[in-house]
C-alpha positions in Angstrom: 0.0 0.0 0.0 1.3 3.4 -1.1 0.2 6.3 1.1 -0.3 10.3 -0.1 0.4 13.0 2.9 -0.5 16.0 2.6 0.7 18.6 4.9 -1.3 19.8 7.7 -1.3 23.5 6.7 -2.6 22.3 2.8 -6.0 20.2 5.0 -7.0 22.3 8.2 -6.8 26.1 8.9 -6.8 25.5 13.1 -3.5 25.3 15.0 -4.8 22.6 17.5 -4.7 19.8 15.0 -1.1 18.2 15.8 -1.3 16.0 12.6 -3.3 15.1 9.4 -3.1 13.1 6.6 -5.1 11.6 3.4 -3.7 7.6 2.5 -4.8 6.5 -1.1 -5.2 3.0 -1.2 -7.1 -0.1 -3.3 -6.7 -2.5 -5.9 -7.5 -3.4 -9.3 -8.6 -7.2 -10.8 -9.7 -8.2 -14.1 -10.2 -11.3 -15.8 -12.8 -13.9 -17.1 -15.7 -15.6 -15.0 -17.2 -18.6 -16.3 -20.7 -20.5 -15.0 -21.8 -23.6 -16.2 -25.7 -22.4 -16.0 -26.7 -18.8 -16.0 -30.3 -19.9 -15.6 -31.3 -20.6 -19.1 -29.4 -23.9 -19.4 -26.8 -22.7 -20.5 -23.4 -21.8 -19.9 -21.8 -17.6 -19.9 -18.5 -16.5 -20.0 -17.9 -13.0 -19.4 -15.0 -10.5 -18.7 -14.9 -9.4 -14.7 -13.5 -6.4 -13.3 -13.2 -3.9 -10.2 -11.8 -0.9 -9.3 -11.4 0.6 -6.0 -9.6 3.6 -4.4 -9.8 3.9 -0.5 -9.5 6.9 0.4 -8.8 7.1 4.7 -8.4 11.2 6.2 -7.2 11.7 9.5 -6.6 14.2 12.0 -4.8 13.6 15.5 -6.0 16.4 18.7 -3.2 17.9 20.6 -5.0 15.3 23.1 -4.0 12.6 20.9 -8.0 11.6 19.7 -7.6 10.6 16.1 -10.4 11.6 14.2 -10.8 10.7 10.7 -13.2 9.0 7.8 -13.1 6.5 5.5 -14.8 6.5 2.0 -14.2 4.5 -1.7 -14.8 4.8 -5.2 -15.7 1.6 -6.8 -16.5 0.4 -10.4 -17.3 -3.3 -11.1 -18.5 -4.8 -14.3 -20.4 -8.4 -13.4 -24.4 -8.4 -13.7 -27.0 -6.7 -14.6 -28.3 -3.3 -13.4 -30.0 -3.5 -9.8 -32.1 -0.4 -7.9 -32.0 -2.6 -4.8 -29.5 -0.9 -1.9 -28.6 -1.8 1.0 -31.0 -3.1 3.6 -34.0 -3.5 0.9 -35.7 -6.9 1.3 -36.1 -7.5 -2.8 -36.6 -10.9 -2.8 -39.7 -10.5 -0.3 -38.2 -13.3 2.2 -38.0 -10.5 5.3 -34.1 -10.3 4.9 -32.3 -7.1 3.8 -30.7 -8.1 1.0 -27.2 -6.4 -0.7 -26.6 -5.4 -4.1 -25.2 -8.5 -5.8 -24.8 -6.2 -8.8 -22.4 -3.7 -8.4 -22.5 -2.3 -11.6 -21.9 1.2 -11.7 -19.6 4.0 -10.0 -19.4 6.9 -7.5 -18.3 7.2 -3.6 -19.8 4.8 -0.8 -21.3 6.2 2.2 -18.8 7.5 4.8 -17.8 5.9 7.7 -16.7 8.8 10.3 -14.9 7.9 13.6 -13.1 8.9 16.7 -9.7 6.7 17.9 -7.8 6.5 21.5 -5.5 3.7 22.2 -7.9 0.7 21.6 -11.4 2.4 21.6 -13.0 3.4 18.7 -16.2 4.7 18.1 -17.6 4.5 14.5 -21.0 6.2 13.1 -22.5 6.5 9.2 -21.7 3.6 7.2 -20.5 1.2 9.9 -18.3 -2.0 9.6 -20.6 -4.0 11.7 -20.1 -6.2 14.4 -20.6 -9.7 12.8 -18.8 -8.9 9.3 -16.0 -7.6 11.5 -15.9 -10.8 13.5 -12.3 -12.6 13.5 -12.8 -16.1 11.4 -16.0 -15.4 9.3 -13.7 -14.4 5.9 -10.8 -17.4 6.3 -10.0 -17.2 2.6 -11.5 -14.9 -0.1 -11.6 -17.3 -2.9 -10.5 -17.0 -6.6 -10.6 -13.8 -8.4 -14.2 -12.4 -7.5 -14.9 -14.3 -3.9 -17.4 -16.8 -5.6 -20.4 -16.1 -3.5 -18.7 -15.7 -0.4 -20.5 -19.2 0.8 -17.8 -19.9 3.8 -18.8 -16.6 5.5 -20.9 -17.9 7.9 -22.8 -15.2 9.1 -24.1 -15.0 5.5 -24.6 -11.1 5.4 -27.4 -11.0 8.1 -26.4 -8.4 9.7 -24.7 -4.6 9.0 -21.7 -4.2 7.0 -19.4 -1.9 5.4 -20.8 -0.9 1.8 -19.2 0.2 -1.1 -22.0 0.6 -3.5 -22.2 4.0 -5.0 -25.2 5.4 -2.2 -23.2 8.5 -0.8 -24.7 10.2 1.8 -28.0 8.3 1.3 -26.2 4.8 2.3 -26.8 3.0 5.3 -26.5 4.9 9.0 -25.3 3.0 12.1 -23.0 3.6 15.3 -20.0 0.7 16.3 -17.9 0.6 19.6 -15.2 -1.3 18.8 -12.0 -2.0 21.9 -9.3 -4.4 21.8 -6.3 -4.5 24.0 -3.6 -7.4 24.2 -5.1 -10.7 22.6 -9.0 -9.6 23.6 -11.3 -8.0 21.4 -14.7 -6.4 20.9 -17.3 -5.1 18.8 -20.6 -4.1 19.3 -23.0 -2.3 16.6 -26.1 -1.0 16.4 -28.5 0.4 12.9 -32.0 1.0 12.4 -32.1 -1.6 9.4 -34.1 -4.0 11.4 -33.1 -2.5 14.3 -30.1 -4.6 14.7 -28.3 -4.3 17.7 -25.1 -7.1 17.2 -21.8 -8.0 19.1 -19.0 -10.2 19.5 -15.6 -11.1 21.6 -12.7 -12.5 20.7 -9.5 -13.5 22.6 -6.2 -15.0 20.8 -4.9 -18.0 22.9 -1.2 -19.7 21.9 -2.0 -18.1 18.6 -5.9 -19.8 18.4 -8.5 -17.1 18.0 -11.8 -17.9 19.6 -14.5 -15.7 18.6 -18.5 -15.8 20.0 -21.2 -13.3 18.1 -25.0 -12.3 18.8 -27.3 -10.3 17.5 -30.9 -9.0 18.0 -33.2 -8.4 15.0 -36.4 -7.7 13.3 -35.5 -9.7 10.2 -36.6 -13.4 10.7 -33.2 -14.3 8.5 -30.4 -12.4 10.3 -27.9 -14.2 12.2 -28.7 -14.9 16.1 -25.6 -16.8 17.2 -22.3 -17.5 15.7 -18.7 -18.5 16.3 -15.2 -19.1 15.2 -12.4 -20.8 15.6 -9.1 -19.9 13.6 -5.4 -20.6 14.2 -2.3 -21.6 12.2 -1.9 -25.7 12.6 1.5 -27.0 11.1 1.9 -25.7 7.7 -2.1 -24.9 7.0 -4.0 -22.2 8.1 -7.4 -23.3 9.2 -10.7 -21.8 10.3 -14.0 -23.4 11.6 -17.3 -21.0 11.8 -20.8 -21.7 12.8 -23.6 -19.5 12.5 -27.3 -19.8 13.6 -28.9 -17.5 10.7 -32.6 -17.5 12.0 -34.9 -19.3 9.8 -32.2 -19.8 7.0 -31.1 -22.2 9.5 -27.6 -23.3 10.6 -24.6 -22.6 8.4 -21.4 -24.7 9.0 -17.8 -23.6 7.2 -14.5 -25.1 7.1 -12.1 -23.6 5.3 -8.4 -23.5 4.9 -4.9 -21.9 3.2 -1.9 -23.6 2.9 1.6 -22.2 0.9 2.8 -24.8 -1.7 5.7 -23.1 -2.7 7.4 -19.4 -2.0 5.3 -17.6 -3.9 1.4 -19.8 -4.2 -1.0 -21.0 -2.1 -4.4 -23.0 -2.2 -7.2 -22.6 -0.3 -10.2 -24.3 -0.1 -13.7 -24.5 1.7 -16.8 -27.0 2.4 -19.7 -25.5 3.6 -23.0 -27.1 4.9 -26.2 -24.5 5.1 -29.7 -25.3 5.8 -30.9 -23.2 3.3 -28.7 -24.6 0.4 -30.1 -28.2 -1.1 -26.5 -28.6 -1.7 -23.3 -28.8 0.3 -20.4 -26.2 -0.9 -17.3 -26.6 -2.4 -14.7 -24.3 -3.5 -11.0 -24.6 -4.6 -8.4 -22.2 -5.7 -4.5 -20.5 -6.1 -3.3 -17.3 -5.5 0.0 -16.8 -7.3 2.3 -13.7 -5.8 4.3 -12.4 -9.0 5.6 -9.6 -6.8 5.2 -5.4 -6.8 1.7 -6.2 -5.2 0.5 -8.0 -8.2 -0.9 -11.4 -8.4 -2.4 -14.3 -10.6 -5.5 -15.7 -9.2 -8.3 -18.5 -10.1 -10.9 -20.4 -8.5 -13.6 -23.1 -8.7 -17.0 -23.2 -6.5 -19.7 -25.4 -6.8 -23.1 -26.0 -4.7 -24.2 -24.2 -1.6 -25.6 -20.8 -3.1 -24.8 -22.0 -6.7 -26.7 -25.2 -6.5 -26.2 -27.3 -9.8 -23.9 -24.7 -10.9 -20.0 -24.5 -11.2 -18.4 -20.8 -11.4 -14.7 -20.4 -12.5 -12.9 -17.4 -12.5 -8.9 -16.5 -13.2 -7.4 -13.1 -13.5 -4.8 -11.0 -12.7 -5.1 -8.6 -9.2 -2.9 -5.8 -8.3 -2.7 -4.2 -5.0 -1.5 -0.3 -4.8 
C-alpha cells in the first residue's frame, strides 16, 4: 500500500490539529468468469472487473484523539443493473438483501470515527459487528470471492458498503476495543433494528471468537462462532452461525503455501438453506510489486447445480 500525505497547513486552517493526513489505497482485478448455468441452461463467459480507491483522512487532537473518515470509489463490471440498496428486502423473504450487482460507480457512504489507544467509536456507514468478526472471511476465494459461501454469518447483519449510495447509504453507530489478545465489537442500525456483538480473545495463537445479534428480520444471524489458528503448515478456520430461519450454516475452510510464492485454499460449507453442500478450490500466485495471478472453482451451496470459475490478474496499490 502506497500512502499520499498532505501537509497539515494544505488540510486544516486551526492550529490545534497536531497532525493530518489523506492515504490513497485499493486495488485493481480483471479477468474472465465462467458458469456452467446462467439460468437458461446454458453456460456464460464473461470479462470481470473492479476498481477501488480507499481513500482514509485523518486528523490527530493535541490530546491525541484521532479523528478521521473513510470512503471509496468503486466500479465493477459483473451483472446486470440493480435499484436494490442496502437493507431493501427485494426478494420479499423479510431479509435485507445487498446489491449482488455492483454495476456502476461513484463514492460509498462515509464511515466517520473517533480513535484512542484501543477504543474506537464508529457512526454512518459502519463496519458492523458480525462482518467484523475474526474467522467469518478465512479465505477470499478465486478472483471475485465466488459467492462468499464460507462466511458464515451469510450477510445477516450490518456491513461496510461500497456501492455507490453516498450520503443516502446506510447509518449505524459501532464501539469497537481491543487490548492485548482480547477484542470487541458491538453495533447498532436502524435496518431492522439490529443491535449485534462479539468477543474474541487470541490463545497460543488460536482465536476464539462468539457473536450475537438482536433483530427484526426473521433471517439475520442470532448466534455464531469461530475458531481460527495456524496448525503445522495450514492455516485453518471453523465457523458456525445460527442464521434464524435460513437455519444453521457450518464452514470449514483453509490456506496452505505450496511453494514461496502460491498458495491454495479451499472450503466446504454445509447451510440449511442450500439443497447442496459447498465446495470451493483455488491459487493465488504472488508475482511480486503487489501484483498477483488468481483463479478459483466453486460449486453448490448458493450456486446449487452450478460451477463458477474465475482467473485473472489482481494488483494491489
Amino acid at each position: 500500500m502506497k500512502k499520499v500525505l498532505f501537509a497539515t497547513t494544505a488540510l486544516v486552517a486551526t492550529a490545534s490539529v497536531a497532525a493530518a493526513d489523506v492515504t490513497f489505497s485499493g486495488y485493481g482485478r480483471f479477468g474472465i468468469a465462467y458458469i456452467s448455468d446462467n439460468g437458461t441452461g446454458d453456460s456464460d463467459t464473461n470479462v470481470t472487473s473492479r476498481f477501488r480507491l480507499q481513500i482514509d483522512a485523518t486528523a490527530e487532537s493535541d490530546a491525541g484523539v484521532t479523528i478521521g473518515a473513510r470512503a471509496r470509489i468503486q466500479q465493477d463490471a459483473d451483472d446486470a443493473v440493480s435499484v436494490d440498496s442496502l437493507g431493501a428486502d427485494s426478494d420479499g423473504d423479510g431479509v435485507a438483501n445487498f446489491r449482488s450487482d455492483r454495476l456502476g460507480s461513484g463514492i460509498n457512504g462515509v464511515r466517520f470515527f473517533a480513535r484512542s489507544g484501543g477504543l474506537e467509536v464508529g457512526v454512518g456507514n459502519i463496519f458492523g459487528a458480525l462482518e467484523f468478526m475474526p474467522g467469518q472471511y478465512p479465505i477470499d476465494l478465486g478472483l471475485t470471492g465466488h459467492n462468499y459461501d464460507y462466511t458464515a454469518f451469510n450477510f445477516g447483519g450490518d456491513a461496510y458498503d461500497s456501492d455507490e449510495e453516498g450520503a443516502a447509504g446506510s447509518n449505524g453507530v459501532e464501539l469497537m476495543y481491543s487490548v492485548g489478545d482480547f477484542s470487541a465489537h458491538i453495533s447498532a442500525s436502524d435496518i431492522g433494528d439490529r443491535v449485534a456483538a462479539y468477543v474474541a480473545y487470541t490463545y497460543s495463537g488460536i482465536t476464539f471468537a462468539l457473536g450475537g445479534q438482536d433483530s427484526d428480520f426473521a433471517g439475520d444471524t442470532e448466534l455464531t462462532a469461530t475458531v481460527s489458528g495456524t496448525f503445522g503448515i495450514a492455516d485453518v478456520a471453523l465457523a458456525y452461525a445460527d442464521n434464524g430461519t435460513k437455519g444453521d450454516h457450518i464452514v470449514l475452510a483453509g490456506r496452505v503455501a505450496v511453494g514461496a510464492a502460491t498458495d491454495i485454499e479451499a472450503y466446504i460449507v454445509d447451510a440449511d438453506q442450500w439443497s447442496e453442500t459447498g465446495f470451493g478450490i483455488d491459487f493465488n500466485h504472488d508475482m511480486g510489486g503487489g501484483t498477483s495471478l488468481r483463479g478459483g472453482v466453486s460449486t453448490g451451496g448458493s450456486l446449487g447445480d452450478e460451477t463458477l470459475v474465475d482467473m485473472g490478474v489482481r494488483f494491489n496499490f
